[in-house]
N, CA, C and O atoms as a GROMACS GRO file, in nm:
protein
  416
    1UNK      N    1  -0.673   1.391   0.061
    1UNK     CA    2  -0.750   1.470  -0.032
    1UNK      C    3  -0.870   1.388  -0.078
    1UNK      O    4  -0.849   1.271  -0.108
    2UNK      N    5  -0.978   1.433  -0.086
    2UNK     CA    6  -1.084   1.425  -0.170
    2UNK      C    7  -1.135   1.408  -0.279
    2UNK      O    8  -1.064   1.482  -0.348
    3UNK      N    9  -1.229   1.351  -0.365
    3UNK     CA   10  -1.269   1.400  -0.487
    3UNK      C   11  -1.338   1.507  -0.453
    3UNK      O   12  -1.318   1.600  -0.531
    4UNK      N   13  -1.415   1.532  -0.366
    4UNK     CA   14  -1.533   1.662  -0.336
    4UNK      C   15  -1.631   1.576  -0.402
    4UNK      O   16  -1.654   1.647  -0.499
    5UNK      N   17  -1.706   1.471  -0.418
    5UNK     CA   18  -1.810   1.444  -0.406
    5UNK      C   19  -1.869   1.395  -0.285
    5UNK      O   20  -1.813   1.354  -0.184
    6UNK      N   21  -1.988   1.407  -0.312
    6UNK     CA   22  -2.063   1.366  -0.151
    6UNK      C   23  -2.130   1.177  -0.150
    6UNK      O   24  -2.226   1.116  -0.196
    7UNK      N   25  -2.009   1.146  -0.068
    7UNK     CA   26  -2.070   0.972  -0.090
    7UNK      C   27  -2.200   0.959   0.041
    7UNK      O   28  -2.184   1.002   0.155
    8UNK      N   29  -2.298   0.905   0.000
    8UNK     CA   30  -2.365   0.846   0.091
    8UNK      C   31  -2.346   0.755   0.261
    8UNK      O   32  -2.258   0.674   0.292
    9UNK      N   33  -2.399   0.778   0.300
    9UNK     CA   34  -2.362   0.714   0.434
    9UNK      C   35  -2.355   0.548   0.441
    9UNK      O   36  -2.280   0.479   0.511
   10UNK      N   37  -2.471   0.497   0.332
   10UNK     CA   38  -2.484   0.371   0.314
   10UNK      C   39  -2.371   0.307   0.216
   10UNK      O   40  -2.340   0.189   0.200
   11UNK      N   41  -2.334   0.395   0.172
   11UNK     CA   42  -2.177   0.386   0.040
   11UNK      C   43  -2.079   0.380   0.093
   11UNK      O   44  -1.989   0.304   0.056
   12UNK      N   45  -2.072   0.449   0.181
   12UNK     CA   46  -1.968   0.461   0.275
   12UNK      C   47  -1.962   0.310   0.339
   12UNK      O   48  -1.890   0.222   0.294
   13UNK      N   49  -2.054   0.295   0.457
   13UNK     CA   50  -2.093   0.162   0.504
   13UNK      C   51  -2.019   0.025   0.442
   13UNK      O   52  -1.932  -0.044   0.495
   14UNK      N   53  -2.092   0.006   0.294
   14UNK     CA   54  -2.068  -0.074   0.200
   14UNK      C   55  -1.906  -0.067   0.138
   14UNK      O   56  -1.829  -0.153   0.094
   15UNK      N   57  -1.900   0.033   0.152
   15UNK     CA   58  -1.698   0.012   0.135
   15UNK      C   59  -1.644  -0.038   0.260
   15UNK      O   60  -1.542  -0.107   0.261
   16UNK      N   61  -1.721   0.000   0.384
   16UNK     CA   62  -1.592  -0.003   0.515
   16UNK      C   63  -1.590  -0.225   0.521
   16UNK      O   64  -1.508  -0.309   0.559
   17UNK      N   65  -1.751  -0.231   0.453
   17UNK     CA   66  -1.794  -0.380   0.475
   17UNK      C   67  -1.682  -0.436   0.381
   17UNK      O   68  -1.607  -0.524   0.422
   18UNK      N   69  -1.670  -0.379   0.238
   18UNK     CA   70  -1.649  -0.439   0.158
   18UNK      C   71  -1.433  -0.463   0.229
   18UNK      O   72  -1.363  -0.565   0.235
   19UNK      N   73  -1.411  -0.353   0.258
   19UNK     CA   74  -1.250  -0.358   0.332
   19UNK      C   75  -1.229  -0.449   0.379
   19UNK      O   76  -1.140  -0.523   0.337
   20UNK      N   77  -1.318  -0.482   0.503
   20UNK     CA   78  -1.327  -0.559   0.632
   20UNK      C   79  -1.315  -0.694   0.586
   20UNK      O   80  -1.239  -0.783   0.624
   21UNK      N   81  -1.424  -0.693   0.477
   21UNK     CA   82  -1.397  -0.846   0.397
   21UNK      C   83  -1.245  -0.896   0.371
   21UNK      O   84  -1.183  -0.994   0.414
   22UNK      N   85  -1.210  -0.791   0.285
   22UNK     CA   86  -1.092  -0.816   0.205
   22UNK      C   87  -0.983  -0.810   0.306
   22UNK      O   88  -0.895  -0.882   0.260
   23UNK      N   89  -0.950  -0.768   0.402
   23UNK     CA   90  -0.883  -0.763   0.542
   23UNK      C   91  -0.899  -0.928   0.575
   23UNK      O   92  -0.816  -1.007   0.528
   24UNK      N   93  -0.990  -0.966   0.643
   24UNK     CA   94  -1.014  -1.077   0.702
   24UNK      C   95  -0.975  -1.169   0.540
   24UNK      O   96  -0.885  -1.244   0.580
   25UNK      N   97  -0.990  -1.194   0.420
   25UNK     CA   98  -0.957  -1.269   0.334
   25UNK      C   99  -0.780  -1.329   0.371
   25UNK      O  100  -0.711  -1.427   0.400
   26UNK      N  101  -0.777  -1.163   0.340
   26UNK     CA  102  -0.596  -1.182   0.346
   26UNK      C  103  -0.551  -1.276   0.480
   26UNK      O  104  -0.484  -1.378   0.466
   27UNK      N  105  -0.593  -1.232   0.597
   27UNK     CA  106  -0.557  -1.284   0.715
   27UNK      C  107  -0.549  -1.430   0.772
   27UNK      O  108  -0.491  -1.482   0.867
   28UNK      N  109  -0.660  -1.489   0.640
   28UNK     CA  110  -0.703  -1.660   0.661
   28UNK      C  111  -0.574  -1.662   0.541
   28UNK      O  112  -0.583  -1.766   0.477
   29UNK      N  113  -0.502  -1.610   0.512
   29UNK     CA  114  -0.426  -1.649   0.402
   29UNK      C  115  -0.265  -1.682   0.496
   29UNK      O  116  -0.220  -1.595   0.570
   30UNK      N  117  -0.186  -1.827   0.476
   30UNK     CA  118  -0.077  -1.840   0.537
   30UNK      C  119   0.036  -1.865   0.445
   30UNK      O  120   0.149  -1.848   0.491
   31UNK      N  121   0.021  -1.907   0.314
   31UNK     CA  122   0.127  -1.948   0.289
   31UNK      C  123   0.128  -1.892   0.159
   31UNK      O  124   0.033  -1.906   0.081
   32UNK      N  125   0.248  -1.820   0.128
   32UNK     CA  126   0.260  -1.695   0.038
   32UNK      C  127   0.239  -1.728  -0.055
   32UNK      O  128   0.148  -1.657  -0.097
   33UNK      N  129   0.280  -1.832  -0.161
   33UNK     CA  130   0.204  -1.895  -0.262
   33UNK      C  131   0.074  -1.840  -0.314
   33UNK      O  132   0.065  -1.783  -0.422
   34UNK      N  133  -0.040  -1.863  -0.217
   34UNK     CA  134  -0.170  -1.879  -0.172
   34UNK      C  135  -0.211  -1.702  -0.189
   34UNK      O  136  -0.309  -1.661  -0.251
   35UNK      N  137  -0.095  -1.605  -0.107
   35UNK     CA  138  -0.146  -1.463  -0.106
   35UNK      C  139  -0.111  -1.445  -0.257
   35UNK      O  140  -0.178  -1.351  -0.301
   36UNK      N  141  -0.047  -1.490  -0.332
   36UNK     CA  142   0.062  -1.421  -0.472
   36UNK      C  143  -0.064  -1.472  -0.554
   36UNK      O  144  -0.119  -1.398  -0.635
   37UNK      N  145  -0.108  -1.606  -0.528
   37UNK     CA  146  -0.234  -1.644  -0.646
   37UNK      C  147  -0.365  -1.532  -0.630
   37UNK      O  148  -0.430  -1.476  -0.719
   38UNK      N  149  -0.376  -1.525  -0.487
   38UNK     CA  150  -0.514  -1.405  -0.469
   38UNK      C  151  -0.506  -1.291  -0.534
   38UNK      O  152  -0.601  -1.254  -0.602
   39UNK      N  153  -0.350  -1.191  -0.520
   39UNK     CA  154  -0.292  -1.070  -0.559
   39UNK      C  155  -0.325  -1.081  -0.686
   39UNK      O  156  -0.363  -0.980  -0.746
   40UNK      N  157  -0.316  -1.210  -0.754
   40UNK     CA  158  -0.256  -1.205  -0.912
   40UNK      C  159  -0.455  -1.200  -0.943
   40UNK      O  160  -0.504  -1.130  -1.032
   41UNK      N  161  -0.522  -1.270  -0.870
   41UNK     CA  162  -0.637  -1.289  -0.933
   41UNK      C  163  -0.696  -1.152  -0.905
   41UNK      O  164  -0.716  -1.068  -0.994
   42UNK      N  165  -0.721  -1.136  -0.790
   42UNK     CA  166  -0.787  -0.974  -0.763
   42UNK      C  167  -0.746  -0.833  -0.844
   42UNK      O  168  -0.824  -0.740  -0.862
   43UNK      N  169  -0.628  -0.836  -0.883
   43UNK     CA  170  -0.557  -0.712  -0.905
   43UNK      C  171  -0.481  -0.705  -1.043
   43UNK      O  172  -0.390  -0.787  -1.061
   44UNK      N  173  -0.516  -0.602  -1.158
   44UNK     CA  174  -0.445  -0.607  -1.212
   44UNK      C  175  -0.292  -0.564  -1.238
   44UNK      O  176  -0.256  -0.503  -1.138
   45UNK      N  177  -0.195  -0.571  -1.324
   45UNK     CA  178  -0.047  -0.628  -1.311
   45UNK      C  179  -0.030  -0.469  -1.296
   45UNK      O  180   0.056  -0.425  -1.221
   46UNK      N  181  -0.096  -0.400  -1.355
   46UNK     CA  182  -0.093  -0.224  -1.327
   46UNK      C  183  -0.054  -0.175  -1.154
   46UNK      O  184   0.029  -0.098  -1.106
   47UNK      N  185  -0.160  -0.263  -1.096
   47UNK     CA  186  -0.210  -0.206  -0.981
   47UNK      C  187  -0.080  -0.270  -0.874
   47UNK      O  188  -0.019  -0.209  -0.787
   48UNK      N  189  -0.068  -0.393  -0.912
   48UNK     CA  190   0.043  -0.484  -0.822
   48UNK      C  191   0.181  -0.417  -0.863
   48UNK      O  192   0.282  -0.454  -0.804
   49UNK      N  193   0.188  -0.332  -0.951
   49UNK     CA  194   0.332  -0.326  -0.949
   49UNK      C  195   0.333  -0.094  -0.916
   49UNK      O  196   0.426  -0.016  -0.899
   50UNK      N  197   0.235  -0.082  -0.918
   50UNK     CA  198   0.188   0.063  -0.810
   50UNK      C  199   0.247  -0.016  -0.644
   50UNK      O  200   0.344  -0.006  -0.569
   51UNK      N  201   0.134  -0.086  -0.651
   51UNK     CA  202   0.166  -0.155  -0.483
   51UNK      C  203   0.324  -0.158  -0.447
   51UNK      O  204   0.405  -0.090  -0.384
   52UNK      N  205   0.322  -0.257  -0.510
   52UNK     CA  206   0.500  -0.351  -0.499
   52UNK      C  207   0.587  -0.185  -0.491
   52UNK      O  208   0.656  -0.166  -0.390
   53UNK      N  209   0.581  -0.079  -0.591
   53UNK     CA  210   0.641   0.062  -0.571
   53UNK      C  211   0.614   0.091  -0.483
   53UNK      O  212   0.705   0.164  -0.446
   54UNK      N  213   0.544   0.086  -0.412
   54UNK     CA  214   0.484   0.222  -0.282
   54UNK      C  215   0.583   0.127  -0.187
   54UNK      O  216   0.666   0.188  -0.119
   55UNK      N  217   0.580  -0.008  -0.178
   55UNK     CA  218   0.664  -0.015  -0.042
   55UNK      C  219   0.790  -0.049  -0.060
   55UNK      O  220   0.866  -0.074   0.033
   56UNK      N  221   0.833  -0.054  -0.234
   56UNK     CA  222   1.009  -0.048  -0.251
   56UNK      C  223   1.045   0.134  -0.173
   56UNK      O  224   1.146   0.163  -0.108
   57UNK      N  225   0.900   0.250  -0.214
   57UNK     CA  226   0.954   0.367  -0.199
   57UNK      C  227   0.974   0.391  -0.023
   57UNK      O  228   1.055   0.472   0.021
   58UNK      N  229   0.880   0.300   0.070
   58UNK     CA  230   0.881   0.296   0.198
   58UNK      C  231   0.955   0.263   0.219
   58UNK      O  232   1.016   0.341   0.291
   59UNK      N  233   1.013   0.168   0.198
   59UNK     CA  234   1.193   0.111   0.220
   59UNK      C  235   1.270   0.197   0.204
   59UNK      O  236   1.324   0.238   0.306
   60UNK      N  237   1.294   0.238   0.120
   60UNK     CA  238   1.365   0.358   0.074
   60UNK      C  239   1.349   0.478   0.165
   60UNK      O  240   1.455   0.532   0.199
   61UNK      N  241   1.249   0.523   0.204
   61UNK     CA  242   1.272   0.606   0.317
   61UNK      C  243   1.288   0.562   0.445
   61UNK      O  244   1.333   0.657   0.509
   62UNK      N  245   1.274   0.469   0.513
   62UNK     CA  246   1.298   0.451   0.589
   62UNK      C  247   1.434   0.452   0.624
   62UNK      O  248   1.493   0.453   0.732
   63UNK      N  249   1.474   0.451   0.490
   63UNK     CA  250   1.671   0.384   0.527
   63UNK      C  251   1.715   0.541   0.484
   63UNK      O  252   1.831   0.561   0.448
   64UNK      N  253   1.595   0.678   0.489
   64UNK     CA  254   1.674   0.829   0.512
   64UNK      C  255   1.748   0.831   0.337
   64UNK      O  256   1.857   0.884   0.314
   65UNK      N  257   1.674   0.772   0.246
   65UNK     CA  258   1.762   0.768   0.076
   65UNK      C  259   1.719   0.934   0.028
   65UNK      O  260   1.615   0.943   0.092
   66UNK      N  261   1.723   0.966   0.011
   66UNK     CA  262   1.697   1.152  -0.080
   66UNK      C  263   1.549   1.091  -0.143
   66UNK      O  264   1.524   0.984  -0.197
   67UNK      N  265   1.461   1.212  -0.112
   67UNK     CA  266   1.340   1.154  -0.184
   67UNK      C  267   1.371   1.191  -0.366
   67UNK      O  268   1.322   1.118  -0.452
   68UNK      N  269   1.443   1.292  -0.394
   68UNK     CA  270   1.499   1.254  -0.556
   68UNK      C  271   1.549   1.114  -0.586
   68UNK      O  272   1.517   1.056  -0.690
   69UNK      N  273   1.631   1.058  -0.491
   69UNK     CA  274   1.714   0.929  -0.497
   69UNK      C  275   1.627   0.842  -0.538
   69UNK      O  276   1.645   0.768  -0.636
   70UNK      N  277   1.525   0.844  -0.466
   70UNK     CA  278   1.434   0.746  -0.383
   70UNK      C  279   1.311   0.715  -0.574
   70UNK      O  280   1.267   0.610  -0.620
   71UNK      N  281   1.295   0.889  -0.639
   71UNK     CA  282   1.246   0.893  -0.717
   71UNK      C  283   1.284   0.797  -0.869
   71UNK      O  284   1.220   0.730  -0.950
   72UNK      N  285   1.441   0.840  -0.846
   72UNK     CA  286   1.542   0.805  -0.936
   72UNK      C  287   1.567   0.666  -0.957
   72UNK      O  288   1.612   0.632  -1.066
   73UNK      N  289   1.542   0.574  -0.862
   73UNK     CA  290   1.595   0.424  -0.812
   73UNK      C  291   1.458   0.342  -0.864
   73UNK      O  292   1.449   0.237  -0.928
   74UNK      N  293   1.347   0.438  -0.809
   74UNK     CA  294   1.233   0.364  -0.861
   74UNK      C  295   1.115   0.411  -0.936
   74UNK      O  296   0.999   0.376  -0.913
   75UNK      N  297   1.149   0.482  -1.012
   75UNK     CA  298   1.063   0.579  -1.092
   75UNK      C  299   0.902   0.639  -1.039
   75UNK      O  300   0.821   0.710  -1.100
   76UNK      N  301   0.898   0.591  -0.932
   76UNK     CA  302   0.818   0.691  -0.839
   76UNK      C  303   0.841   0.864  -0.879
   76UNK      O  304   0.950   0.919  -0.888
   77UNK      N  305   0.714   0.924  -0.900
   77UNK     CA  306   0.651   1.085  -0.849
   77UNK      C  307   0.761   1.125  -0.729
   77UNK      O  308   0.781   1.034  -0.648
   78UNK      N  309   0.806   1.202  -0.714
   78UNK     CA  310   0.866   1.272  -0.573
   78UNK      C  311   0.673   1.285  -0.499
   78UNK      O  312   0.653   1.264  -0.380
   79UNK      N  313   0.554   1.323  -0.597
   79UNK     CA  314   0.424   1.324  -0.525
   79UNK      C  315   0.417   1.214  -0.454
   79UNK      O  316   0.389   1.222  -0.334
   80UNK      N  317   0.451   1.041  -0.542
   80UNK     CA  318   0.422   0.973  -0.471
   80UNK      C  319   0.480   0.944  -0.366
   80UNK      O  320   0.412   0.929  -0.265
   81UNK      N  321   0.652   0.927  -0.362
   81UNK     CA  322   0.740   0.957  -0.233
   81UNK      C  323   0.708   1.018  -0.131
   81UNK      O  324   0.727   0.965  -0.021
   82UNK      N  325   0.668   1.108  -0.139
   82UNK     CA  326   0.614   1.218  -0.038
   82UNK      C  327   0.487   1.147   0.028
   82UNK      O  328   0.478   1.122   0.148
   83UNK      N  329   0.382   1.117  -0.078
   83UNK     CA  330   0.276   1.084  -0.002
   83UNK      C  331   0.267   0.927   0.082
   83UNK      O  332   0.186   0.892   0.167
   84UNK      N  333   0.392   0.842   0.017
   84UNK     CA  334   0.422   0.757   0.076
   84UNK      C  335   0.481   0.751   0.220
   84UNK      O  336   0.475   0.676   0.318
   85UNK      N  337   0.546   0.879   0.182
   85UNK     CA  338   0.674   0.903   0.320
   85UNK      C  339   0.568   0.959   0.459
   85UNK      O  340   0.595   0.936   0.577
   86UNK      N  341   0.461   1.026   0.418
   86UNK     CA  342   0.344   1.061   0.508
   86UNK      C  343   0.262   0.969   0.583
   86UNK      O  344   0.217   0.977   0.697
   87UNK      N  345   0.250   0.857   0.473
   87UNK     CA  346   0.223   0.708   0.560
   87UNK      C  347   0.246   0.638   0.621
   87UNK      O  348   0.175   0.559   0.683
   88UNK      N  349   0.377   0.655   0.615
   88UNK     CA  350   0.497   0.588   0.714
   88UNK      C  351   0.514   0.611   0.795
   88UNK      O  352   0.540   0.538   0.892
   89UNK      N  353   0.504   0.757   0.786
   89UNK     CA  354   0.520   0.820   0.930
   89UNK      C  355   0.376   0.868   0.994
   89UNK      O  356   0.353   0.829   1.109
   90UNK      N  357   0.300   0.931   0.941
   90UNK     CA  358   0.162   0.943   1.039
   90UNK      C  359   0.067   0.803   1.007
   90UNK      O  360   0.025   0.761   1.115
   91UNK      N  361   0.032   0.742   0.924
   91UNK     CA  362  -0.072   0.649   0.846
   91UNK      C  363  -0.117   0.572   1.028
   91UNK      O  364  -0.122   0.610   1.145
   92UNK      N  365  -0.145   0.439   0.943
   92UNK     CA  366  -0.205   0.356   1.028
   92UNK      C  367  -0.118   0.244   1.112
   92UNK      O  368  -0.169   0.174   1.200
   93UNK      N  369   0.053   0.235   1.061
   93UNK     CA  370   0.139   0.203   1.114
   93UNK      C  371   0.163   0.064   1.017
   93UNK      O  372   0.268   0.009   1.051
   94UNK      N  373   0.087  -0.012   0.897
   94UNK     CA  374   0.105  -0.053   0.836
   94UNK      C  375   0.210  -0.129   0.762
   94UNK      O  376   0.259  -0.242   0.763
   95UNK      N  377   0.228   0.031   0.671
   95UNK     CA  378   0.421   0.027   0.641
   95UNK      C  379   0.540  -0.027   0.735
   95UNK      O  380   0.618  -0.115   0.701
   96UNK      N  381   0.540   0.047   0.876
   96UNK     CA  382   0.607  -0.005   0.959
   96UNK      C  383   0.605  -0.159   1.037
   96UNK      O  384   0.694  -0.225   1.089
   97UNK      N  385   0.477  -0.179   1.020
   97UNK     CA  386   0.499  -0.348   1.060
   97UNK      C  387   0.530  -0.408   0.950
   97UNK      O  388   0.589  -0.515   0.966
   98UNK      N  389   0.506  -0.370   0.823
   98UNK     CA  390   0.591  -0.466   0.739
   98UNK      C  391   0.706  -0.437   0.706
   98UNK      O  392   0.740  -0.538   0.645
   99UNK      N  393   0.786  -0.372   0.703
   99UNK     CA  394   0.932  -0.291   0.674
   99UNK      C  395   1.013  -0.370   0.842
   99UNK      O  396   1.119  -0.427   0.816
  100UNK      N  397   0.983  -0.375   0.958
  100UNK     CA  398   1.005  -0.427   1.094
  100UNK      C  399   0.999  -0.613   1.042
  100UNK      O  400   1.065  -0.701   1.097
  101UNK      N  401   0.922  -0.632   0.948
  101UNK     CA  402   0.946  -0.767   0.969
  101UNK      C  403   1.026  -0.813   0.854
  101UNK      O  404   1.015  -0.935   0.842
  102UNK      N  405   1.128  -0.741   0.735
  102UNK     CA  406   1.208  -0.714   0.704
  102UNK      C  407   1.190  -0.842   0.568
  102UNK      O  408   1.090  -0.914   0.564
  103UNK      N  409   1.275  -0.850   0.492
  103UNK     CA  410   1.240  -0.943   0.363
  103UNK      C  411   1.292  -1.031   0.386
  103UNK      O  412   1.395  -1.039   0.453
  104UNK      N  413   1.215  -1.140   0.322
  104UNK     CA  414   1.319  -1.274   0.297
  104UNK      C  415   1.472  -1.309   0.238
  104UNK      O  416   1.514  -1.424   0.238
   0.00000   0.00000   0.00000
């Protein structure tokens, strides 16, 4: 979904640059320490613990939990469940390489 505003082509541009950055940041990053100090500096505690939810709720589906369950366990939207559970399964494959390389 959309806001329905009309972003510029050069706006556009300037986000895909600004991604690409932040992509390649993470990637020079090896030792988790190192990613947890970046997370903590870039992002506020709001946003990291949205994050940290979206892929307790990917876990959670993956392992087939009731998306009520799934709601119930981690106070996730059934919206957000859902729109999580859409990522998982159509997205960019993301979720699944990290859920495949399983927790410490």
């Amino acid at each position: 979904m959309t806001s329905g505003k009309v972003v510029p082509a050069d706006a556009r541009a300037e986000t895909s640059e600004r991604f690409d950055e932040l992509v390649e940041a993470f990637a020079r990053l090896k030792d988790a320490a190192i990613v947890a100090a970046f997370l903590r500096d870039l992002c506020t505690t709001t946003e990291l613990d949205a994050m940290g939810q979206r892929l307790q709720v990917a876990r959670l589906v993956d392992e087939a939990v009731s998306y009520q369950e799934i709601s119930r366990r981690t106070g996730a939207s059934t919206a957000t469940v859902t729109r999580v559970a859409h990522w998982l399964r159509y997205g960019e494959g993301g979720y699944k390489a990290v859920l495949k390389r399983g927790r410490k």
